[in-house]
Backbone as ProteinMPNN parsed JSONL, in Angstrom:
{"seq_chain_A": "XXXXXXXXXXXXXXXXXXXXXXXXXXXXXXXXXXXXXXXXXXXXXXXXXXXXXXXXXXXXXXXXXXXXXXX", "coords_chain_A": {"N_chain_A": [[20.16, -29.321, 30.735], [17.495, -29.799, 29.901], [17.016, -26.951, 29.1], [18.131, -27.56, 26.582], [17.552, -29.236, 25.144], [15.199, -28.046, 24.631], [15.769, -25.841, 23.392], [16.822, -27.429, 21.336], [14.813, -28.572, 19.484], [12.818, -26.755, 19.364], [14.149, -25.249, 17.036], [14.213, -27.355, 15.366], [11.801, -27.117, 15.027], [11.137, -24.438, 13.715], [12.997, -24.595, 11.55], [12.073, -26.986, 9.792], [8.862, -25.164, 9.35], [10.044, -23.085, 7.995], [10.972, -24.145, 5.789], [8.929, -24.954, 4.342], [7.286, -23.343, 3.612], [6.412, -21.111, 0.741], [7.905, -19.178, -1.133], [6.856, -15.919, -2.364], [6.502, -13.751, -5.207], [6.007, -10.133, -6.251], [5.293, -9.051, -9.293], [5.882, -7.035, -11.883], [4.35, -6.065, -14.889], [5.589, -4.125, -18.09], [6.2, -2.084, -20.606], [7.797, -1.008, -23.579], [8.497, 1.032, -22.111], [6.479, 1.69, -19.968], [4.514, 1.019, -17.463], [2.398, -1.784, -17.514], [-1.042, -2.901, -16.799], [-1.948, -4.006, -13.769], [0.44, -4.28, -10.196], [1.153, -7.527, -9.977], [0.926, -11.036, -7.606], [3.043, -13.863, -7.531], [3.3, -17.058, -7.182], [6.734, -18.973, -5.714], [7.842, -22.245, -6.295], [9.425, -24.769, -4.696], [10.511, -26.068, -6.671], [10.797, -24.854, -9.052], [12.816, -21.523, -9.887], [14.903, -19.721, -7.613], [14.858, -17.493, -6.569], [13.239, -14.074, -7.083], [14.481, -12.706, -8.955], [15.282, -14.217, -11.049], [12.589, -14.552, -12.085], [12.682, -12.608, -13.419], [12.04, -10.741, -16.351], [12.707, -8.541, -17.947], [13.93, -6.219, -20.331], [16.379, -3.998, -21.967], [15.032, -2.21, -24.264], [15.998, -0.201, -26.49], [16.192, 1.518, -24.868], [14.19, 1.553, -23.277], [12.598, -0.244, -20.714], [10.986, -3.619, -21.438], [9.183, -6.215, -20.649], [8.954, -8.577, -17.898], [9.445, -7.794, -14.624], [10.195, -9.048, -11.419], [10.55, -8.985, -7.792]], "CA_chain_A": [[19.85, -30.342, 29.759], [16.03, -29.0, 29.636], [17.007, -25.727, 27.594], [19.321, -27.364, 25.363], [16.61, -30.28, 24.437], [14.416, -27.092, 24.187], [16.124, -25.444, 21.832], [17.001, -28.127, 19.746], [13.488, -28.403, 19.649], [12.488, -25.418, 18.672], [15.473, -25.073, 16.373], [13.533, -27.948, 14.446], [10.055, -26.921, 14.336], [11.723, -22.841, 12.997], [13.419, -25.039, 10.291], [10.5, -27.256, 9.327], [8.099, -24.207, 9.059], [10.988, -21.763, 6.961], [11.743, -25.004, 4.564], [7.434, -25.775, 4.046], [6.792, -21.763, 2.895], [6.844, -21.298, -0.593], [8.236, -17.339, -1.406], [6.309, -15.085, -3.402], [6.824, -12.227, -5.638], [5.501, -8.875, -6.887], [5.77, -8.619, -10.707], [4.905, -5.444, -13.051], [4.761, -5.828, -16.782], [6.329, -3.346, -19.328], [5.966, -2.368, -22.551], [7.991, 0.443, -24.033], [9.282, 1.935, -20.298], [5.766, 2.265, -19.477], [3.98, -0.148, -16.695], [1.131, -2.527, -17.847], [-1.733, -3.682, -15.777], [-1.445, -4.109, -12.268], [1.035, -6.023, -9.869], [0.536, -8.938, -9.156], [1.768, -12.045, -6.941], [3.288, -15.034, -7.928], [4.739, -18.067, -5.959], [7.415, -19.643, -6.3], [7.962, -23.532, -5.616], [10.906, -25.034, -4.583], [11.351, -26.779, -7.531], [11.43, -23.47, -9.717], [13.611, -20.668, -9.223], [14.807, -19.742, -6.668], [14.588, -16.016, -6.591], [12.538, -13.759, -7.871], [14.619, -12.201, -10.119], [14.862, -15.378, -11.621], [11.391, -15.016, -12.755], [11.985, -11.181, -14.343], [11.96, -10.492, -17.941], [12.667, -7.504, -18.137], [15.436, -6.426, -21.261], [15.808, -2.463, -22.395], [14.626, -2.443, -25.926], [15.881, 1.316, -27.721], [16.596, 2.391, -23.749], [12.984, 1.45, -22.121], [11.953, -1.488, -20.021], [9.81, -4.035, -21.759], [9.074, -7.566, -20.149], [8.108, -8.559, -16.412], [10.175, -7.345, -13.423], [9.591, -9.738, -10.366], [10.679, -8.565, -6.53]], "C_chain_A": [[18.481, -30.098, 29.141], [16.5, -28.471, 28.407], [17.495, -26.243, 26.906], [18.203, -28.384, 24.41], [15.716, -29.189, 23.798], [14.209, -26.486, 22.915], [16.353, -25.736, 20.909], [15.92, -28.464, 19.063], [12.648, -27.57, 18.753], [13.03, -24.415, 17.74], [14.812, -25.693, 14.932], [12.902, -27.593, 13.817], [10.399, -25.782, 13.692], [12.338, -23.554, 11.529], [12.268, -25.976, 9.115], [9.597, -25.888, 8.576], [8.855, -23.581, 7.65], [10.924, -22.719, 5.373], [9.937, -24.634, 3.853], [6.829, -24.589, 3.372], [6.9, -22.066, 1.56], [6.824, -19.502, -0.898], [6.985, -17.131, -2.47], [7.322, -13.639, -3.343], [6.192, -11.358, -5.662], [5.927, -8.838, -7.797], [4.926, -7.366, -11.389], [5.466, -5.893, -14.166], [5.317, -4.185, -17.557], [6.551, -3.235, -20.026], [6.376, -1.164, -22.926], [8.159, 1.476, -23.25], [7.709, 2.366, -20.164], [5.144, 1.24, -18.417], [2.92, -0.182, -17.531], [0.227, -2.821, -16.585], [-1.314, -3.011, -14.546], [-0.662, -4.64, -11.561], [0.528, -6.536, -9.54], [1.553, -10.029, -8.746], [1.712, -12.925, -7.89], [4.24, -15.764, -7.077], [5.382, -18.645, -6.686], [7.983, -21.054, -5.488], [9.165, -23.781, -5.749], [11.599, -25.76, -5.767], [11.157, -25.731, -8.753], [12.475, -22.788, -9.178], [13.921, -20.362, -7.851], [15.147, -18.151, -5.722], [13.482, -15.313, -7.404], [12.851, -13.073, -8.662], [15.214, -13.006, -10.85], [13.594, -15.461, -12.738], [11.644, -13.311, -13.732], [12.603, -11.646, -15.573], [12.752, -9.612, -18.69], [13.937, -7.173, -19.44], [14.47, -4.856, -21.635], [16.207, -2.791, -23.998], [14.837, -0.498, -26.593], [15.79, 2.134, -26.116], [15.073, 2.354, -22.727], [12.721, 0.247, -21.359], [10.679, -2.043, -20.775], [10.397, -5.619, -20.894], [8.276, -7.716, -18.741], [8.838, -8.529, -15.495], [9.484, -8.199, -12.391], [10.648, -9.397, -8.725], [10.343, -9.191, -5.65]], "O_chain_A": [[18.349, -30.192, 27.921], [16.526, -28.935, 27.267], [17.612, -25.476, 25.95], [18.08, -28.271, 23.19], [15.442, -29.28, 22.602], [13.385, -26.448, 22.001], [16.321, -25.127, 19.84], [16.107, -28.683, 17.866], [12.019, -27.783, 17.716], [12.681, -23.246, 17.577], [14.762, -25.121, 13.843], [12.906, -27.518, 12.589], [9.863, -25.91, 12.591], [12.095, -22.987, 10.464], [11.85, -25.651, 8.004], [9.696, -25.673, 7.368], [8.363, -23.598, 6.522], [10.857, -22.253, 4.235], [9.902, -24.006, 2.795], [5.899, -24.779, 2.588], [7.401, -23.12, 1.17], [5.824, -18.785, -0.855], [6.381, -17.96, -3.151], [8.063, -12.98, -2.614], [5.304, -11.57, -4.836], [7.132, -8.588, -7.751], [3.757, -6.981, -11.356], [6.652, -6.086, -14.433], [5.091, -3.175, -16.892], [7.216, -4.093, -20.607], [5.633, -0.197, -22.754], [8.011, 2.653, -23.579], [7.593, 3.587, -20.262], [5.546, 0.16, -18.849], [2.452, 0.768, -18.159], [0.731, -2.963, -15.47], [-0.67, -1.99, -14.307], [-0.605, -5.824, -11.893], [-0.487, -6.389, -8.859], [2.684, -10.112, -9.226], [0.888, -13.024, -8.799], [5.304, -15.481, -6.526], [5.146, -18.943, -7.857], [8.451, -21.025, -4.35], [9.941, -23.303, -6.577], [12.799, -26.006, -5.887], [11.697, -26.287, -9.709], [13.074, -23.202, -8.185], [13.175, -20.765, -6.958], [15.546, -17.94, -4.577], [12.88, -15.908, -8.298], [11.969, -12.56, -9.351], [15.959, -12.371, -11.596], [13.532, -16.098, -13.789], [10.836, -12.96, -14.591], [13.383, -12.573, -15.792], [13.326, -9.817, -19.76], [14.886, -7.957, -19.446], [13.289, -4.511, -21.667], [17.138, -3.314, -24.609], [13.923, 0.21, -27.016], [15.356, 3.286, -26.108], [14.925, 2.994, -21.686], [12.63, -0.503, -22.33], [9.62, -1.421, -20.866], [11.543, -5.987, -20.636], [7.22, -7.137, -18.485], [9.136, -9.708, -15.305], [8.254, -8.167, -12.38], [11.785, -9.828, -8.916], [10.48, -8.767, -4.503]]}, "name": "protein", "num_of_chains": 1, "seq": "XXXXXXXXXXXXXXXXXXXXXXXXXXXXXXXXXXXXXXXXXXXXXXXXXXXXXXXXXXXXXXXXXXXXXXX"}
């Protein structure tokens, strides 16, 4: 009866924690199939997307990558 209270327990607090995160990405810009800048992070809240390729951009313009790719 212990372990099982245990685990339900600790079943909680693992769900709590996972829900209370907020993901991040890695995005690269693109302009003309070439990278821009640097990557960089971005979070994402639960009440946005809910992926991060959700957040890309990205569209081939004449066969190159222009926009923002997010991972």
């Amino acid at each position: 009866m212990k372990k099982t209270l245990a685990l339900l327990l600790l079943g909680t607090v693992i769900l709590f924690v996972s829900n209370s995160c907020n993901k991040t990405c890695k995005c690269q810009g693109w302009l003309n199939g070439e990278k821009t800048d640097e990557t960089y992070v971005i979070e994402l809240r639960k009440s946005e997307a809910k992926s991060c390729d959700e957040k890309s951009t990205v569209r081939e313009v004449n066969g190159k990558k222009t926009g923002i790719e997010c991972r």
